[in-house]
C-alpha positions in Angstrom: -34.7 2.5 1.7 -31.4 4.1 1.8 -30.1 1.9 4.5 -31.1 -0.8 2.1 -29.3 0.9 -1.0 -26.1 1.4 1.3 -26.5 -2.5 2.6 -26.6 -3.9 -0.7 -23.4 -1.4 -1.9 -21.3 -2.9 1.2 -22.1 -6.5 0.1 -21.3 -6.1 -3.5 -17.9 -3.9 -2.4 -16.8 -6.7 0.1 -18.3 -9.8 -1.3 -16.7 -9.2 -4.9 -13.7 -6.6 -4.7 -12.5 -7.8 -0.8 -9.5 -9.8 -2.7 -8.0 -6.9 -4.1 -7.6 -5.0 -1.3 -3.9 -5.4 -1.5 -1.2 -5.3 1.3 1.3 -4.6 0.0 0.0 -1.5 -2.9 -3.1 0.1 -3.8 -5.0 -1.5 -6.9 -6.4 0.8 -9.5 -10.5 0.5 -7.8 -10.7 3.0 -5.4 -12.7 3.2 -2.0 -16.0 4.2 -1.9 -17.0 7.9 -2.2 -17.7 10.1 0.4 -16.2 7.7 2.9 -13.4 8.1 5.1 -10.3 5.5 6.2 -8.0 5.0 9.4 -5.1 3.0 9.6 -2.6 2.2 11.7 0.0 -0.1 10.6 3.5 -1.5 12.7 6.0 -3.2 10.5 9.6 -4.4 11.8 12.8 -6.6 11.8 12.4 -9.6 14.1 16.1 -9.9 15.0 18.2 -9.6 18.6 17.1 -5.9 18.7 13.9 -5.4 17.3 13.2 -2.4 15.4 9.7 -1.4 14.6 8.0 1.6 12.0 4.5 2.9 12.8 2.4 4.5 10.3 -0.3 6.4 10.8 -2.9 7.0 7.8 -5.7 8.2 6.8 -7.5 8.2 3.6 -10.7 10.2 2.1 -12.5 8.8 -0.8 -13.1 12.2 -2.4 -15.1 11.2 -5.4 -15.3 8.1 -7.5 -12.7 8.4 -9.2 -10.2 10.4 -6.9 -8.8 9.2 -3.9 -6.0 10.6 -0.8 -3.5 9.4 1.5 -1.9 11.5 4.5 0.7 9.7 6.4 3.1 10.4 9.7 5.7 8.0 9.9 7.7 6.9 13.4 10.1 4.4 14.2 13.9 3.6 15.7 15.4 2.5 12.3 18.0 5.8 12.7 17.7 6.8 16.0 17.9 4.3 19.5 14.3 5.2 20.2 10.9 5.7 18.5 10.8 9.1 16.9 8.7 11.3 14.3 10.3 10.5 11.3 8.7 12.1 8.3 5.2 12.6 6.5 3.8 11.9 3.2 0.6 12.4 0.6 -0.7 10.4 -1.9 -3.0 10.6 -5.0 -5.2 7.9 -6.9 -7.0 9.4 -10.4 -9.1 6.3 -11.5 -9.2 6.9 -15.5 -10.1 3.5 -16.5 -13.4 1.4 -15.3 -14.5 -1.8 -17.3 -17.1 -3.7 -15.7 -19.2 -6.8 -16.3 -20.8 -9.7 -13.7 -18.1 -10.5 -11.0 -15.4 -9.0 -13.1 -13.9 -5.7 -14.0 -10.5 -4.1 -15.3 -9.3 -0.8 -14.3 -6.4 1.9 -14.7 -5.3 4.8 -12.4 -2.5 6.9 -12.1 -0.9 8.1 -8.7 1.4 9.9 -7.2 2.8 10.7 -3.8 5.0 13.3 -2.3 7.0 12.6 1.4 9.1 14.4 3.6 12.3 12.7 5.4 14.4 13.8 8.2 16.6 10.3 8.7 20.7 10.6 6.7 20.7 9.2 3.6 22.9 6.1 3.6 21.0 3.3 1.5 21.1 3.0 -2.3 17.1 1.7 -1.8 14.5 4.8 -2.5 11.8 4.7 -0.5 9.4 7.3 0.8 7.6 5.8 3.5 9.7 7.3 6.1 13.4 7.2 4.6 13.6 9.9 1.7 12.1 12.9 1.0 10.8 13.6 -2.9 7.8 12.3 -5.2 6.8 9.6 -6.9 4.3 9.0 -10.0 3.0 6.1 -11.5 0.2 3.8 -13.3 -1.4 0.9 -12.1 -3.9 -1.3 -13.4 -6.0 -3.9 -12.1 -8.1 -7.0 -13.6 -10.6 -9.0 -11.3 -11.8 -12.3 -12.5 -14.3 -13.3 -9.8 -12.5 -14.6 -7.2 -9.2 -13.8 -7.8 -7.5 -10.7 -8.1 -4.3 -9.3 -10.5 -2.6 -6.2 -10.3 0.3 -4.6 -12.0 2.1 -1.0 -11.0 5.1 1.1 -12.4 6.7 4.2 -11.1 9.4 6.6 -11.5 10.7 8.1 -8.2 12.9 11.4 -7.7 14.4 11.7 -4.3 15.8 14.8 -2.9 18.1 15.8 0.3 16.2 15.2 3.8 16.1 17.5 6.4 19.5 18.1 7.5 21.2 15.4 5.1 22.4 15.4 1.8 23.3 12.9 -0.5 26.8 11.1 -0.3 28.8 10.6 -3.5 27.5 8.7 -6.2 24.6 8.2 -4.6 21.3 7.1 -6.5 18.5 9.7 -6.2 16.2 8.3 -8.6 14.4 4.8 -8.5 11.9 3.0 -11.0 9.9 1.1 -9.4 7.2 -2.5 -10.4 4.9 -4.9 -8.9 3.1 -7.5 -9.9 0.3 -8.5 -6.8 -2.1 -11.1 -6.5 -5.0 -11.8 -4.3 -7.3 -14.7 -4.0 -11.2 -14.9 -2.1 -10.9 -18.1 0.0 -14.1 -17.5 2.0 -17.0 -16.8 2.7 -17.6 -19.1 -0.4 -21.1 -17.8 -1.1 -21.6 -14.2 0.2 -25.0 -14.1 1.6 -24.5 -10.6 4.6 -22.4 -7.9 4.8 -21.6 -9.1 8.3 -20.0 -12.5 6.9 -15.9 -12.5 7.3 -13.7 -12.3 4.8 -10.5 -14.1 4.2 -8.2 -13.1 1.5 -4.9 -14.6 0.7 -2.2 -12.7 -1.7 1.3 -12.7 -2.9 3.2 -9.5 -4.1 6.4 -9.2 -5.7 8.2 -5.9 -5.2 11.0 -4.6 -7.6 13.4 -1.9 -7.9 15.6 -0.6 -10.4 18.0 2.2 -9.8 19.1 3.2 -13.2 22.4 5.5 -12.5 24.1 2.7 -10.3 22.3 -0.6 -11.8 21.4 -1.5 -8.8 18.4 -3.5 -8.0 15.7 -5.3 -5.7 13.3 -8.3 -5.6 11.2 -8.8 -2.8 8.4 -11.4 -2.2 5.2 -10.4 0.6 2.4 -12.9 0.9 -0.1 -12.2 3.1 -3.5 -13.0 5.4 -6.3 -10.7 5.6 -9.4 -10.3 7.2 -12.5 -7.9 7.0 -15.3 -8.2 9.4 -18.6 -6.1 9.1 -17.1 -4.6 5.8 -15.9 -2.1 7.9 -12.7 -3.5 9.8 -9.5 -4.6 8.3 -6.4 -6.5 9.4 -3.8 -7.3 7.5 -0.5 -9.7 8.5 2.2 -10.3 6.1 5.7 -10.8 5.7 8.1 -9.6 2.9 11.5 -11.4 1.8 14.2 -10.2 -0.2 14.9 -13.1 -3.3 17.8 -10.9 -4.5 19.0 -7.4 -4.4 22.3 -5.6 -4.6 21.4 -2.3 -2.8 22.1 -1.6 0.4 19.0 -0.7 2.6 17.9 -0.4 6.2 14.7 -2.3 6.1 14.9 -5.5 4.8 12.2 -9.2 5.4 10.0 -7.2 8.0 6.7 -8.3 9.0 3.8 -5.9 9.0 0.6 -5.7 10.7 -1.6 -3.5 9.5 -5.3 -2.7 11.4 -7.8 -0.4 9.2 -11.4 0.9 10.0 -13.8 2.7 7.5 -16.6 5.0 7.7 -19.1 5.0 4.7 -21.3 8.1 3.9 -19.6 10.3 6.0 -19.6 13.5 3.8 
C-alpha cells in the first residue's frame, strides 16, 4: 500500500507541477519532503576560447514547507584553468499554498548566502560564483493546468571576496526580478509515472543597481526533460536584450542534469 501511496504522489508531482520546475529560478512549490536532490550543472560562453562554470548542488526537502540549497562553484572565468571558485546556501520558507483541481498559487520567501574568491571587476552582482554576500527575496507562483507563471524579487548586498575589495564607485548592492514561464507539451494525458516529460519555458532576468543606475535584461528559454519522475535535464540558453553593466558572463548556454531520491529520511 505504501508503494501505491508514493506511486500515486510521483504522478500527481510530475504529471501536474513538472512545468514549473524552472531553469532558470526556483518557483514558490517546493520538492517533496523528506527527499533529497543532486545536480550537476555546466554553463559557458561558446566563443574562440570557451569558458565553462560547474556547479555542484545539492538540495534536501526538509519539510513541506522548507527547503535547502548547498553549492560549490568552479570554473576558468578569472583564472586560465578550472578552479574552486566559491560556495553558497540557499533557503525556501513556503508561506503561501492555494490549491484546487490542476491548479494552485503559492508564495515563499528565500534567501541565500555565497562565498567568492574571484576580483571584483563587474558592476553585475551575482552570487553564483562571482561575489560574496546575501540575498533575500519573495517569489510567487500560479499554475493553471498546463502552464506555469512565476514572479521573483530580491534585494542583494555584496561584500569584498576573499582577497579583493571593491574598486571605486563600485555598486555593492543589486535588486533583482523575474518573470518565468513554463508550459507542459507532453505527455498530453499522464497515465504512469514512467511517461517522459517535456517542458518548454521562457524566463526573463532583470537587474537594477540602484547607486550607479545601471541595469540588465536577459531572455533564457529552455527544453526540459524528466524521465521516471526521478531524472532531470535541463538545456537552455540566456541572451542579454539590453544592459549597461559590465559583467563577465554574458548569453551562456547551460546544461543542467538533476537526480532525486524520494523518502529518503
Amino acid at each position: 500500500m505504501k508503494i501505491v501511496f508514493l506511486s500515486l504522489g510521483l504522478l500527481w508531482s510530475s504529471g501536474l507541477f513538472a512545468q514549473e520546475l524552472f531553469v532558470a529560478t526556483e518557483p514558490a512549490s517546493n520538492m517533496a519532503r523528506h527527499s533529497v536532490g543532486i545536480r550537476l550543472a555546466n554553463e559557458g560562453m561558446l566563443r574562440r576560447d570557451v569558458q565553462t562554470r560547474t556547479n555542484l548542488e545539492v538540495m534536501v526537502g526538509a519539510s513541506k514547507s522548507l527547503m535547502l540549497h548547498a553549492n560549490a562553484y568552479a570554473s576558468d572565468f578569472y583564472q586560465k584553468q578550472q578552479r574552486l571558485e566559491g560556495y553558497g546556501f540557499y533557503g525556501k520558507y513556503r508561506f503561501l499554498s492555494v490549491d484546487s483541481v490542476q491548479k494552485h498559487f503559492r508564495g515563499a520567501v528565500f534567501g541565500r548566502y555565497a562565498s567568492s574568491s574571484n576580483p571584483l571587476l563587474n558592476d553585475e552582482i551575482s552570487l553564483e560564483g562571482d561575489n560574496t554576500g546575501w540575498q533575500a527575496g519573495v517569489v510567487f507562483t500560479q499554475l493553471l493546468h498546463r502552464l506555469a507563471l512565476s514572479a521573483t524579487a530580491s534585494y542583494t548586498k555584496a561584500y569584498k571576496n576573499n582577497g579583493y575589495s571593491f574598486l571605486p564607485g563600485q555598486d555593492d548592492q543589486t535588486l533583482g526580478y523575474s518573470l518565468s514561464s513554463g508550459y507542459l507539451i507532453s505527455p498530453k494525458i499522464y497515465t504512469d509515472y514512467k511517461q517522459t516529460n517535456m517542458n518548454i519555458y521562457l524566463e526573463l532576468l532583470g537587474k537594477y543597481n540602484p547607486q550607479s543606475g545601471k541595469n540588465l535584461m536577459d531572455a533564457a528559454p529552455a527544453i526540459q526533460f524528466i524521465f521516471n519522475s526521478k531524472f532531470r535535464v535541463d538545456v537552455s540558453q540566456r541572451f542579454q536584450l539590453w544592459g549597461d553593466m559590465s559583467r563577465t558572463t554574458k548569453n551562456m548556454y547551460l546544461v543542467r542534469l538533476e537526480y532525486n531520491l524520494f523518502n529518503v529520511f
